[in-house]
N, C-alpha and C positions, 0 to 999 in steps of 0.2 A: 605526315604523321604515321605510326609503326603501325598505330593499332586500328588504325585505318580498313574497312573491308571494302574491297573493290574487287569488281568483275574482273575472272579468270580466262586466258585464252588458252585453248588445247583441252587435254584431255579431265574430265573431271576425276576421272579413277584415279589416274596420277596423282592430284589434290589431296584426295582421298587417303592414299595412303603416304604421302608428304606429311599430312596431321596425324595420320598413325602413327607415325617412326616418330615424332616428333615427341608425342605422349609417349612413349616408350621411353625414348631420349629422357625426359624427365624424370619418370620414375626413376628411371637405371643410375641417370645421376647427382640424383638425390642418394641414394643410398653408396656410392662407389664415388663421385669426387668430391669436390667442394666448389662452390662458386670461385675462390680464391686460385682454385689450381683444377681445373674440369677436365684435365688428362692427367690428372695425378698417377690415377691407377695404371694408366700406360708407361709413362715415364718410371714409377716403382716395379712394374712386370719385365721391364725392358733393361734396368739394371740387375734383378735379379738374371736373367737370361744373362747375360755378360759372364756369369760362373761359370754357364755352360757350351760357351761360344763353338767349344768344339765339339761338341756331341750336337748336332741338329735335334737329334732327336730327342733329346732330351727338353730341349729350349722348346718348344710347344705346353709341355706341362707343368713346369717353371713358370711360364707366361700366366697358365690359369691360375695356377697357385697364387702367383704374386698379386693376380686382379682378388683372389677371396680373401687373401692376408690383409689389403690395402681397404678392400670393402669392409670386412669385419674393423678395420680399424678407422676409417671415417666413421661408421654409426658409431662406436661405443666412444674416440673422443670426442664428438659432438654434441652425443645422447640423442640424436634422431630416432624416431622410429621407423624401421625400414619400410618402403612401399612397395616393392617388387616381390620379393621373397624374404623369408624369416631370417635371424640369425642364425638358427637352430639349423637351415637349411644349407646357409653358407657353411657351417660347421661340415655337415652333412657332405656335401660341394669337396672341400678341403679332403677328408678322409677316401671318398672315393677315387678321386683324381690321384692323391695319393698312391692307393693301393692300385691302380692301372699304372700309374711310373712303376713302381714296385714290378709289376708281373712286366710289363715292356721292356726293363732291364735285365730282370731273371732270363725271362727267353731271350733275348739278345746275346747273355752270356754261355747259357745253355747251347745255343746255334753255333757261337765261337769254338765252344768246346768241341761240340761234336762236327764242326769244318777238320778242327787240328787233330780230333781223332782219326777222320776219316782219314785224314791227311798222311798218319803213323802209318796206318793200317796199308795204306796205297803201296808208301815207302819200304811195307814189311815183306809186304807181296813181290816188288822190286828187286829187293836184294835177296828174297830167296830164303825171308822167314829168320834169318842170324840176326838175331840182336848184341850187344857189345855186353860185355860183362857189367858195364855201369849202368845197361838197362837202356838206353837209345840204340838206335839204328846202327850197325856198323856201315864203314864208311867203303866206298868200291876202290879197288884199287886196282891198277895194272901190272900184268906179270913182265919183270922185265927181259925176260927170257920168250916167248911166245903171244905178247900184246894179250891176252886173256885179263877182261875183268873179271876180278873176284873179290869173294867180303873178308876185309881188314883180318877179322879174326883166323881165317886160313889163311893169313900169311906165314910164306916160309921166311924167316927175313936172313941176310947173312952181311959181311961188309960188300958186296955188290950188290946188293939190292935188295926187292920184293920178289916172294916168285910164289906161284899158284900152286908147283908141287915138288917134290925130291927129285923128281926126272928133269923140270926146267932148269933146276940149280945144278945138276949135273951135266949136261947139253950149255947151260954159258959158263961154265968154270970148264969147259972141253975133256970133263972125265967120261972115261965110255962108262958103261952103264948096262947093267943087264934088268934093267926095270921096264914094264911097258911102256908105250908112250900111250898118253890122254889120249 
């Protein structure tokens, strides 16, 4: 028989709180599944997560959301009264969890920005502070006269090439030159 009480071997503390979580268990799901589907809230949390398959981080707060959406909707199509915590609280539950996605994303985005900033700014220091007239980085290029990188925008360009200065482009077209050399 189930309901049967009979003497325990091991630890009584164990017992102890085996009936604890047990009463817990009930209340929790009384108010979040139904007899009919006692992982409901799991299996709705876990489809909603599927939206977010590729953000991890996001699937965490998805997960809660979808246990207080699933919750708030066991009690009110039921008409239960809740035994754990209030609706007013799951409510409650719902916006804050919310507003922690909200700010986890914001700084998330915030960080990406300021990676890709740092990231210009590294780039800018690199090339020696020339940005391109469209406003991005210029791009390095080799002289093809003296192997010298330099930025896109000093280029001298002609039909043989790239070159770093008037002297390189005179020295590979073999014109003498009374210019200094770099």
């Amino acid at each position: 028989m189930p309901n049967e009480i009979r003497a325990r071997h091991g630890s009584p503390t164990f017992y102890s709180l085996l009936e604890r979580m047990a009463d817990i268990h009930d209340k929790k799901s009384h108010d979040y599944a139904s007899n009919n589907n006692p992982y409901g809230n799991y299996h709705f949390s876990g489809q909603l997560s599927l939206l977010f398959a590729s953000s991890p981080e996001d699937v965490g707060f998805i997960s809660r959301i979808g246990e207080k959406l699933y919750r708030l909707a066991n009690l009110e199509s039921s008409g239960k009264n809740p035994l754990n915590e209030s609706i007013e609280d799951t409510e409650n539950d719902l916006c804050v969890i919310m507003a922690l996605w909200m700010s986890d994303r914001r700084d998330r985005r915030n960080a990406k920005l300021s990676n890709q900033k740092k990231r210009e700014q590294e780039e800018y220091i690199r090339t020696g502070g020339i940005i391109s007239q469209a406003g991005t980085q210029a791009v390095s290029i080799v002289c093809n006269n003296c192997g010298r990188q330099y930025n896109q925008i000093m280029a001298i360009r002609t039909k043989n090439g790239n070159f770093c200065s008037n002297r390189c482009v005179d020295d590979y077209e073999g014109k003498e030159t009374s210019r200094p050399k770099i």
